[in-house]
N, C-alpha and C positions, 0 to 999 in steps of 0.2 A: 585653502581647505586641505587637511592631511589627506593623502592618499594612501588607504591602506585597509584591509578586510582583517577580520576578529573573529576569535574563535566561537563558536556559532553550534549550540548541540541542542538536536532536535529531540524534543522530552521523549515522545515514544522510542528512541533510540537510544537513550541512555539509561531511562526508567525503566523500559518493560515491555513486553510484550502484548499483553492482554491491555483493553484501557484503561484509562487512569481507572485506580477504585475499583477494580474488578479482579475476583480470586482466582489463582488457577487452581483446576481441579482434574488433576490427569491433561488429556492437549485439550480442555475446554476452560475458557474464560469466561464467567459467572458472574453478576455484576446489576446494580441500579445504574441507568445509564442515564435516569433525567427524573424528576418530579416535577406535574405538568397538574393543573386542574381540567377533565376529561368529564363528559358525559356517556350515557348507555351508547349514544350513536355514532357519536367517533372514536371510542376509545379501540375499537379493533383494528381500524384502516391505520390511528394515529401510533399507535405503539409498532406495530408490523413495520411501522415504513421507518421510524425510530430505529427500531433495532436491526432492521437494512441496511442502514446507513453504516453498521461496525460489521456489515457480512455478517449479522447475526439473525435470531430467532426470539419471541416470547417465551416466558417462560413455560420449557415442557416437560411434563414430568411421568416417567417411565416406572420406576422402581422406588424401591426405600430409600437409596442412598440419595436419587436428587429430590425426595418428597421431603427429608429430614434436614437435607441445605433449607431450601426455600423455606420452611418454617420458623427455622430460626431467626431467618430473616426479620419476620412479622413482629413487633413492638407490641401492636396494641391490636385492641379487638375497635374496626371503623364503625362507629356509634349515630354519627351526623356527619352532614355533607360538610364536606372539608377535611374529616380524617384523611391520614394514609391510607391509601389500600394496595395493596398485592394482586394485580390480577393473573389470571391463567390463562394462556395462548391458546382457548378453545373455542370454539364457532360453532356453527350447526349448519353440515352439508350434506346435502341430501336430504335423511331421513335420521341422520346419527351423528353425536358429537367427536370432531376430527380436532387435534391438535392444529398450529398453523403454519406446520411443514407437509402437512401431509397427512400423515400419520396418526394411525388410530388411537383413542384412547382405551390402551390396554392393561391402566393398572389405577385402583382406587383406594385414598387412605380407609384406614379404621372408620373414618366418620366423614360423610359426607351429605351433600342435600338430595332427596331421590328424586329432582328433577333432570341429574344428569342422566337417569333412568329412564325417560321419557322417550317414547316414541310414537311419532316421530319427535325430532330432536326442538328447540322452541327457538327462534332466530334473535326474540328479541331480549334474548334474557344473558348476562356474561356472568363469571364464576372469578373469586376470590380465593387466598388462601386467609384463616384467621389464624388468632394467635395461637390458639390451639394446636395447628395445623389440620382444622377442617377444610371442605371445602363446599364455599356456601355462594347461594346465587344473589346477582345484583341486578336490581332492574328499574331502579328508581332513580334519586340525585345524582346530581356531578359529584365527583369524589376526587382527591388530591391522589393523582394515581402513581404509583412507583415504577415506572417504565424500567422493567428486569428484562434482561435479553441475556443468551447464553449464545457465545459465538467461540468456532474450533480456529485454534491457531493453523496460519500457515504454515503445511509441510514441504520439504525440497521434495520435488517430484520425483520417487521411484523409479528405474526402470523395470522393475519387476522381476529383474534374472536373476533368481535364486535366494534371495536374503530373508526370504518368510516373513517375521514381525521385523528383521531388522532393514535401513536404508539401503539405499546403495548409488552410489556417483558414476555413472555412468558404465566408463569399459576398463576400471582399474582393478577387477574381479574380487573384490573384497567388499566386507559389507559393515556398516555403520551404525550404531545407535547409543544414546544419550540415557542413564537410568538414573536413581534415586539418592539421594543425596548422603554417601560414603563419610563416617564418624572419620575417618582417616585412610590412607594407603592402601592398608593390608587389608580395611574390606573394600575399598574399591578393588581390588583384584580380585577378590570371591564372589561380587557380586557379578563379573563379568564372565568368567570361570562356571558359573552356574548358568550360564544362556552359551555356552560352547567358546568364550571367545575370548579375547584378550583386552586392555586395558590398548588404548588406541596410540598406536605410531605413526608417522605422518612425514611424508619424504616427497611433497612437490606442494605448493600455491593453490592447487587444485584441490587435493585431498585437503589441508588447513583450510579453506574458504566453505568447503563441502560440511565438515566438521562443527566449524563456529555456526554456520547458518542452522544446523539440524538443534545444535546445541538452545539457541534462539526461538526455536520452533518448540519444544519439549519446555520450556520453563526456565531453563536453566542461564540465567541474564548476567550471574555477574562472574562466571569462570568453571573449567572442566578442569579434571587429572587427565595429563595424555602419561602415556606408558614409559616413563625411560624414569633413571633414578641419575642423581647429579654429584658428582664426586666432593668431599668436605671443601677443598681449593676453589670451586666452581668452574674447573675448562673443563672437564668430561663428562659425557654423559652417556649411556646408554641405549636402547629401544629392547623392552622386556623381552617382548616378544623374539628376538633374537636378530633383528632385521639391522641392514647395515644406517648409517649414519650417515644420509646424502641430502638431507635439507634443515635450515635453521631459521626461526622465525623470532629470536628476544627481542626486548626491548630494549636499546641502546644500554649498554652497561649492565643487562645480565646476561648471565647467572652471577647472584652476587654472594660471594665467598659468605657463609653465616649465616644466613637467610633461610636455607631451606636444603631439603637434597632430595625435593619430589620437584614435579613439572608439572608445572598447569596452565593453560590457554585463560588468557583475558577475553572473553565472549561479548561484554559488554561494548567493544567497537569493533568494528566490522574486518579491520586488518589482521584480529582474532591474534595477537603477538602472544609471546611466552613470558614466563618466570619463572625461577625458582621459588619453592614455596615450604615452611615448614611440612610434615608428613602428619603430622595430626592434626592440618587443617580438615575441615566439614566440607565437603563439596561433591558436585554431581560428578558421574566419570563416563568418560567414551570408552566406549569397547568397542573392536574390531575381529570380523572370522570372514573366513573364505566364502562365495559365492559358491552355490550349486548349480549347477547348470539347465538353465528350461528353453522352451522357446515359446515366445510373443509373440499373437497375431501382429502384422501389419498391413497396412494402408494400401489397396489396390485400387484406389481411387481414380482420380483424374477422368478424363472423356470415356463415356459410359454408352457402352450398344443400347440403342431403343427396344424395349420389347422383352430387356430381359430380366431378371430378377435380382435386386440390388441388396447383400447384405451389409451389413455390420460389419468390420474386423473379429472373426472370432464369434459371429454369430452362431446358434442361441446360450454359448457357454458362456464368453471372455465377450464384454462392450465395453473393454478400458480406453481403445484405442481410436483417436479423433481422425477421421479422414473426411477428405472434400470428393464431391460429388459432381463432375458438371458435363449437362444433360444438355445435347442438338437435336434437333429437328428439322426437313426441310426449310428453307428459307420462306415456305407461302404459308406455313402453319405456326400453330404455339404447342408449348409443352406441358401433355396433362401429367399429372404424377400421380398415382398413389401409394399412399399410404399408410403402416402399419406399425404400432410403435409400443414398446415396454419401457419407463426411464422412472427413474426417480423423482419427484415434483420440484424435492427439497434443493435440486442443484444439477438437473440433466436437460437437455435441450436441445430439439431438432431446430434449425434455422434456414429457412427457404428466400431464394433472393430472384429477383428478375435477372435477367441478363450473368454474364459472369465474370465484371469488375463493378462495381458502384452502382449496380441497378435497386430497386425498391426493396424493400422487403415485404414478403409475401405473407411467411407466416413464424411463430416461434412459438413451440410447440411443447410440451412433457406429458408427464403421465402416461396412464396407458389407453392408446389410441387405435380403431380399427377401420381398414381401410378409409382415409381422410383422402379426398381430391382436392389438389391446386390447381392451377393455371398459371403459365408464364402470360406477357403479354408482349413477347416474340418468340422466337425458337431456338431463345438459351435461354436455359436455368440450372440455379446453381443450390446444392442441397448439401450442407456442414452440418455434422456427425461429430460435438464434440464432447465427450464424456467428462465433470469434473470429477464423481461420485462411481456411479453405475454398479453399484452392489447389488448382485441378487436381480440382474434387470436385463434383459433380453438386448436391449437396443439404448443409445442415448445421443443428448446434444449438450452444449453448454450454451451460457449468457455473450448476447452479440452486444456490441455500443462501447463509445468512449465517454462521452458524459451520463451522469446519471438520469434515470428516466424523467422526459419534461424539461431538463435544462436545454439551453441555447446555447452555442458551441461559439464563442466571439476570438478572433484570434484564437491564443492559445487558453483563455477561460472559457471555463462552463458556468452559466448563470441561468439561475430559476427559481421558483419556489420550492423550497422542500417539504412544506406541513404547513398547514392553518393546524391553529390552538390557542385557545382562549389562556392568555396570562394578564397579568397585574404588574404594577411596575414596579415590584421589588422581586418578581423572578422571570422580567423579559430579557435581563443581558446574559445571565448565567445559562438559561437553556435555550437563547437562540444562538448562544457561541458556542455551548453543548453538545445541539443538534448539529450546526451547520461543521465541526469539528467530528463528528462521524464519517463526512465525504470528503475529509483531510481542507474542509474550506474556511471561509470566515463571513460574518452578516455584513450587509451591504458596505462596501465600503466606496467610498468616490470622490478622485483626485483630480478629474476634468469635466468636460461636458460633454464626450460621446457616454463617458459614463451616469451620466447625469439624463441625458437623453433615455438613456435603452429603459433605464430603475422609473423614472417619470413615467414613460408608456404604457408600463405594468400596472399601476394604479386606475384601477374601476372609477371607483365616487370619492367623495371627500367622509372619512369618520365621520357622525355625527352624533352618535350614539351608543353608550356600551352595547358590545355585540360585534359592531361594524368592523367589516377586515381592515387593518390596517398596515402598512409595510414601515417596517421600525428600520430606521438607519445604524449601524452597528459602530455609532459614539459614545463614550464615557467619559466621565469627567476623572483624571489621572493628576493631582498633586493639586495644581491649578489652572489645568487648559484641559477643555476638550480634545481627545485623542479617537484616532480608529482603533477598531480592538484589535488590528494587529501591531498596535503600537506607533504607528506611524502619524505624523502628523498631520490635524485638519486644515489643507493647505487649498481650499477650494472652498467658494460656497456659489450660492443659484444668485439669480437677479431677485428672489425673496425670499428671506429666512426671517425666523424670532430673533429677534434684538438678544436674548439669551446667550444665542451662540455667542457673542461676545464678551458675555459677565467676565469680570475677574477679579476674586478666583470663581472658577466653572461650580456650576449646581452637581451634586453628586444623588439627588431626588427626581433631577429630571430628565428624560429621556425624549428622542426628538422621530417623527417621520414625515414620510415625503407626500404631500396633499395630491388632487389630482390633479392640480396645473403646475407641478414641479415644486411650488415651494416646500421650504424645510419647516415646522413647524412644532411647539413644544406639546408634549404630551404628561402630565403629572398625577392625575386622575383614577375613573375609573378601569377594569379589565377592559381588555379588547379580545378580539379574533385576528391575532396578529398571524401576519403568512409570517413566515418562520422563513426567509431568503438567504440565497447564498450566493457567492464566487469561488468557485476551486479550477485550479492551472491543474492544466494537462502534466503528466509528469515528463517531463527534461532531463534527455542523456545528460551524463556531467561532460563537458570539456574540460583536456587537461591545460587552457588556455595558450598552448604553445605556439602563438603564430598565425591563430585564424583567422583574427580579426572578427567581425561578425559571418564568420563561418564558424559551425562545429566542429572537432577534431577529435579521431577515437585513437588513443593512444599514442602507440608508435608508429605507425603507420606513412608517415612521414605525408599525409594528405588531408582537405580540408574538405567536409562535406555543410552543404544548405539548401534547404526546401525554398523551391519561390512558388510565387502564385502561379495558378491555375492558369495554364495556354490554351489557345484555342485548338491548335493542332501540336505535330510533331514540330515544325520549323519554326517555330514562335516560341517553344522550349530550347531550343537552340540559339536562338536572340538570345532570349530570357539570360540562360546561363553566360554567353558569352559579354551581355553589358558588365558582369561581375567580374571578368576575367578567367572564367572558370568553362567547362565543357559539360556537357551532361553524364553524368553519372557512370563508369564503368565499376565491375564490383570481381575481386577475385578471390574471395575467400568467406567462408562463413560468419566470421566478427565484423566484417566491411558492411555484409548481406543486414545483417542484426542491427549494427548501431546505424544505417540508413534508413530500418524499417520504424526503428523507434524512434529517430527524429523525424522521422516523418508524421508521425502521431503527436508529438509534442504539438509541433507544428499544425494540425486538426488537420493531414492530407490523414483521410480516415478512410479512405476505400482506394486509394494505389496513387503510382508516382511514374511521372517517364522516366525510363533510362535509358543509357545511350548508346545503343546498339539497333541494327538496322540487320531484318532476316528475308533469305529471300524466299519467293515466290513458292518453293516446293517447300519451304519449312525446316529443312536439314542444315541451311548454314545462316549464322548470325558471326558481326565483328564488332568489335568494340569501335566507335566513332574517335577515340581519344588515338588510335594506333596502339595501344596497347593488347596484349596477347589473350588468347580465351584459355583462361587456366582452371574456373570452377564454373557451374550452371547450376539452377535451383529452380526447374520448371515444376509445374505440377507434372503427375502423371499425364502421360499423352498429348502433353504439348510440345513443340508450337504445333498447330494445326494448320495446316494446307490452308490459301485462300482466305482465312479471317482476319488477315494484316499483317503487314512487314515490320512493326512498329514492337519494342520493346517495354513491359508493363512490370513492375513490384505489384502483388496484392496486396495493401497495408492492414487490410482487417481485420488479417490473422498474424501470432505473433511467429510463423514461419517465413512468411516474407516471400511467399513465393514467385515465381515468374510466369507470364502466359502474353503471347503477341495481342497485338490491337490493331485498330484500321488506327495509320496514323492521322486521319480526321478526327479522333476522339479527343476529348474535353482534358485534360488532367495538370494536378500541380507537377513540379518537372524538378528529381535531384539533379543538383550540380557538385562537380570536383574540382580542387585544384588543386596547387602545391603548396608546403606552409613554410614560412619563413621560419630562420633559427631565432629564437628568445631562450632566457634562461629565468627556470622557476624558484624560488627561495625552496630549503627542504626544510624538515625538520630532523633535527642536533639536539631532540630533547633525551629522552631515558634517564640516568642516574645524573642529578646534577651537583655542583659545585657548592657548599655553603658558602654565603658572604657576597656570592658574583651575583653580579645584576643579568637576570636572565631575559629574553626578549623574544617575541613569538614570530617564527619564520618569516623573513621581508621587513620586519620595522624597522622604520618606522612608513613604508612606501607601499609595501602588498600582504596584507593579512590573509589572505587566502587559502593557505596551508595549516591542518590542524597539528597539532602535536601536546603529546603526552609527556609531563615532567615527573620524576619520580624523588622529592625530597628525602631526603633521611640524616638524622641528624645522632650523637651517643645515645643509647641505650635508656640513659637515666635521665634525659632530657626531651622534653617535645617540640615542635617544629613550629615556628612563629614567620609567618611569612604578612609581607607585605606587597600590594599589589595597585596600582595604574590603571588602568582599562579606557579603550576609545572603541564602541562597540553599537552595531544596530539595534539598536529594541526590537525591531522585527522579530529577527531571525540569530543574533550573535549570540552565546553565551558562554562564560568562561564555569566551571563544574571545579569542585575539589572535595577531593572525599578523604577521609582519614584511612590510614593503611595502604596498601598500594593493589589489591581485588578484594572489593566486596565489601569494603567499609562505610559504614553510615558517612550522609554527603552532607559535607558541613556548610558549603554555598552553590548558589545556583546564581551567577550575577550576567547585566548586562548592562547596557548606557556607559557615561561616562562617568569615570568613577575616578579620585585620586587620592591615595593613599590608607586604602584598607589594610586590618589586621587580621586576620586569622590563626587560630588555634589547632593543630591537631589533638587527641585524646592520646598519640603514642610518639614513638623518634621516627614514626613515618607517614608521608602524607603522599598522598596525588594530585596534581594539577592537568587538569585536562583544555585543549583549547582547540574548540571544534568551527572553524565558520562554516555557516549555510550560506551566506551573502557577503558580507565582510567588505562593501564596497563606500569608498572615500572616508574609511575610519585606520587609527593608527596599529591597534591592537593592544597585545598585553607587554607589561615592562613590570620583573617584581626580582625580592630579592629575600631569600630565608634564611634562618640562623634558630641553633637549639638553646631554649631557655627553660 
């Protein structure tokens, strides 16, 4: 078998930002996200948890400007059951209809039904947009519903010191933002000129990584103008702004003489590289100005006096700022707390926990709350204050959990149901890979027989009747074999299955699910109440593979880190680590603190990890167990504490990572360290390449691992004709080529094995992009171009 990984590019990262099919509109993505046939009784719970799934909302509508989107929307006026319909994310709480963030409904078209006038408000009745754009009530049949969801792009997170509407990257006192899409050069400098600031310079790793990501977040997916202008020759170049010339990011082979004599960032992959680009290209542009100077509440958190009065950061002004809470009490009592709370619904949240590493949770709280009592059920408890929103809100918290709510946490998968919905089987593959692609997952898939076990269990009764829930396996029939929808082959079946599963060539009408005694069985018929199931992996620090073997490794660090199971005490973490050859976890710097805490979650240690330091008896001295030196610490506030244990803990719940002692009797998974051995990784030698050479992707034909960008370009008066090879996983691998070299229509999207493809550009320039996600026991790419 060829050993070797394949370029591999993940569609939400090379398509866009927003989901597939969905518009940006300023930082909000607007979108049908599913068409599902729904009744009056589920259509509220079933859309809400739908458009959860993209961190979104129903459709809600405030003003003109999103009343006149959504209408457009609408095709037809819904006449009989089965039309399309448009619904609006409105309910009836209390006594008055509320949107389903929260939020009132504070604006009504020209025409509407005067039931939304009603009060009180009617529970059982939901509201429609027609094609009018009225809005009219439904209270009768199922209706083919258009699950619209409107969800805000992630932003890089603020620190808030001084940049008003614009970002800002930490402590490099300048500040950041991304605007509207500049006809050429000279108005991207006036439009940045007109917000005080300049067209953006960029002089370390940090500032470019800060940049492309804001650029990503704002819409702007296939490249910015940064500020320098590039001499006719292409070796000089500038920073407008006046700033000296101390970092460079091109792509192998530019700046390339004739091309261009502006600068512009590739945003479409992650390493965010440069080019030279002509100046009356159309593109969005960064601007950069100086920070003003403010100061930020911060976190006085940590072990908390009894009796006294606990606020916010910045309470009752500023509740931007997330801090931890944790509350003692004599050892013979428990801890009452109360409670008082102002937050947002739509995204703030109090979280109260037993104990304070891994104990229960007690309670998760929003809105606005007056004097609430808990109970610990000993005498710690712990109370996280994490605001994501907190606008206009006295007090806040945020969202606690690694899987989504209801899933089972197996290994490093989350598996559950995510939605009953009545479908048919010509729209059960599309929108249970729809939905279960909201929590970045896929519908059941299963390669052995624990997984076969856990999907069996879940099955109530055997279908017997349209209606009856049913859990649909996530197979299709692909060319002429049944496939999983992640591409992956059906290399497993139960001790019963339909004789079907083996047809060949496979049925593309028929679809298959799991009975209640395990077997697989064919399904071609009527609708059902299909649960809508999923699997989604925890997300996984990358390894740069240097040496670790099945240990992780962050960087350069020159060490290897890995989660083991759960020990009973400290000394059995100590086994633990040493049967590997490794020690327990010392940590001296903030990036070590970080990539432990996050593989520790890949890993599902979801509430803390040992590490390997031992403190003593007063609290005041801890060492490292490896002999190495104490050079950095990350307690909470007020710890270690006197007498609660000698024993050294990670919080893993939060992504601070913080540190707090333990009795080392307690329960926990346990990091380990070691050292990494020297290997040498393939790079990539792509950028500007050779006509006529046979080009080959990092490692081939033995390690595909490594992505890289080629930039063909061939005369003027001639277009680029490549041919191209591929050994590639259908999962996860894909080789991408788009015509031009930023921002040109994308002429292939390939994977598998493929030999001896042609391609065409529209111009004498192309791009070849070769990204692996997996890349594992394939050869990769091998291709060769010339201008015809």
């Amino acid at each position: 078998m060829w050993k070797l990984l394949l370029f591999c590019a993940i569609a939400q990262v090379v398509h866009g930002a927003c989901p597939t099919g969905f518009d940006l509109i300023g930082n909000e993505c607007r979108g049908t996200y599913a068409k599902t046939l729904l009744g009056l009784n589920n259509v509220t719970e079933t859309t809400k948890k739908m458009c959860s799934g993209i961190l979104g909302q129903p459709v809600i509508i405030h003003n003109e400007e999103e009343q006149s989107y959504w209408a457009k929307r609408v095709q037809i006026s819904p006449s009989k059951p089965g039309d399309p319909m448009l619904v609006l994310g409105l309910t009836c709480e209390g006594n008055e209809y509320r949107w389903a963030d929260g939020s009132p409904m504070d604006y009504l078209p020209w025409n509407y039904d005067t039931m939304l006038k009603s009060y009180p408000c009617k529970s059982n009745i939901r509201f429609y947009i027609d094609s009018d754009g009225s809005w009219l009530s439904w209270g009768g049949s199922a209706y083919t519903v258009d699950v619209s969801c409107t969800t805000k792009l992630n932003q890089p997170v603020p620190s808030g010191n001084g940049c008003d509407s614009f970002e800002d990257d930490s402590e490099d006192g300048v500040c950041y933002q991304i605007f509207e899409t500049a006809e050429r050069w000279e108005v991207a400098q006036n439009i940045c000129k007109k917000y005080g600031a300049k067209v953006a310079s960029i002089h370390n790793s940090q500032e470019n990584s800060f940049i492309r990501r804001l650029a990503v977040s704002k819409g702007a997916l296939n490249g910015v103008f940064l500020g320098a202008t590039i001499s006719e020759n292409g070796k000089d170049f500038g920073w407008v702004d006046g700033s000296n010339v101390t970092y460079e990011n091109y792509y192998p082979g530019f700046p390339i003489p004739g091309s261009g004599n502006c600068l512009a960032m590739d945003t479409s992959k992650s390493a965010g590289q440069w080019m030279n680009i002509d100046c009356s290209t159309s593109l969005p542009v960064a601007c950069i100005r100086e920070q003003k100077e403010v100061t930020e509440p911060t976190c006085n958190g940590g072990l908390s006096i009894e009796g006294t009065v606990i606020n916010s950061p910045g309470f009752p002004y500023n509740a931007s700022t997330p801090c931890d809470y944790f509350l003692q009490v004599n050892p013979q009592q428990r801890v009452e707390v109360e409670i008082s709370l102002e937050a947002n619904p739509c995204c703030d949240f109090l979280v109260i926990h037993a104990g304070f590493l891994g104990g229960e949770m007690i309670a998760n709280i929003t809105g606005e709350q007056r004097n609430l009592t808990f109970y610990s059920t000993s005498n710690l408890m712990r109370v996280s204050w994490e605001p994501n929103s907190g606008e206009n809100v006295r007090g806040l918290a945020v969202v606690h959990g690694a899987c989504p709510t209801g899933f089972d946490l197996i290994g490093n998968e989350c598996r559950g149901t995510y939605a009953k919905t009545l479908l048919g089987l010509n729209n059960v593959t599309e929108t249970t890979k729809k939905m279960c692609s909201g929590i970045l997952g896929q519908p059941v898939i299963i390669h052995n027989e624990e997984e076969q076990s856990y999907w069996a269990k879940r099955v109530q009764i055997s279908p017997s009747k349209p209606g009856d829930p049913m859990l649909v396996l996530g197979l299709t029939c692909e060319g002429t074999k049944y496939r999983w929808a992640d591409g992956s082959p059906m290399d497993y079946l139960p001790c019963n299955y339909d004789t079907m599963l083996k047809s060949y060539p496979c049925k593309s009408n028929i679809r298959f699910y799991i009975d209640s005694d395990g077997s697989w069985l064919s399904w071609g018929g009527s609708a059902y109440t299909v649960d809508v199931s999923c699997t989604t992996k925890l997300n996984q620090p990358v390894p740069s593979g240097n040496g670790c073997d099945s240990f992780e490794d962050d960087s350069e660090d020159g060490v290897c880190y890995q989660i083991f199971e759960t020990a009973e005490r400290w000394e059995v973490a100590q086994n633990i680590c040493k049967k590997y050859g490794a020690k327990v976890a010392s940590i001296h710097n903030s990036q070590e603190n970080s990539f432990i805490r996050r593989l520790a979650v890949s890993k599902g240690a979801l509430n803390g990890v040992f590490l390997g330091a031992t403190i003593s008896e007063n609290g005041k001295d801890f060492g490292w167990v490896d002999g190495s030196n104490v050079t950095y610490e990350n307690y909470y506030p007020g710890f270690p504490i006197p007498g609660i244990g000698n024993c050294l803990a990670m919080d893993t719940s939060k992504s601070a990572g913080q540190w707090m002692n333990i009795d080392c009797s307690t329960s926990l998974p346990v990091a380990c360290i070691r050292e990494q051995k020297e290997v040498t990784e393939p790079t990539c030698n792509g950028g500007l390449s050779i006509e006529g050479t046979v080009i080959n992707s990092p490692g081939f034909p033995y390690n595909a691992s490594t992505p890289c960008d080629y930039f063909l370009q061939v005369n003027p008066q001639q277009r680029v004709e490549v041919e191209i090879s591929l050994e590639a996983n259908p999962c996860c691998d894909f080789l991408v080529i788009h015509a031009g070299f930023l921002g040109g229509e994308m002429i292939a999207n390939i994977t598998g094995e493929q030999r001896n493809l042609t391609f065409y550009s529209t111009s004498n320039l192309m791009r070849v992009s070769w990204e692996p996600n997996s890349g594992e026991n394939v050869r990769g790419l091998a291709m060769k171009f010339r201008g015809v």
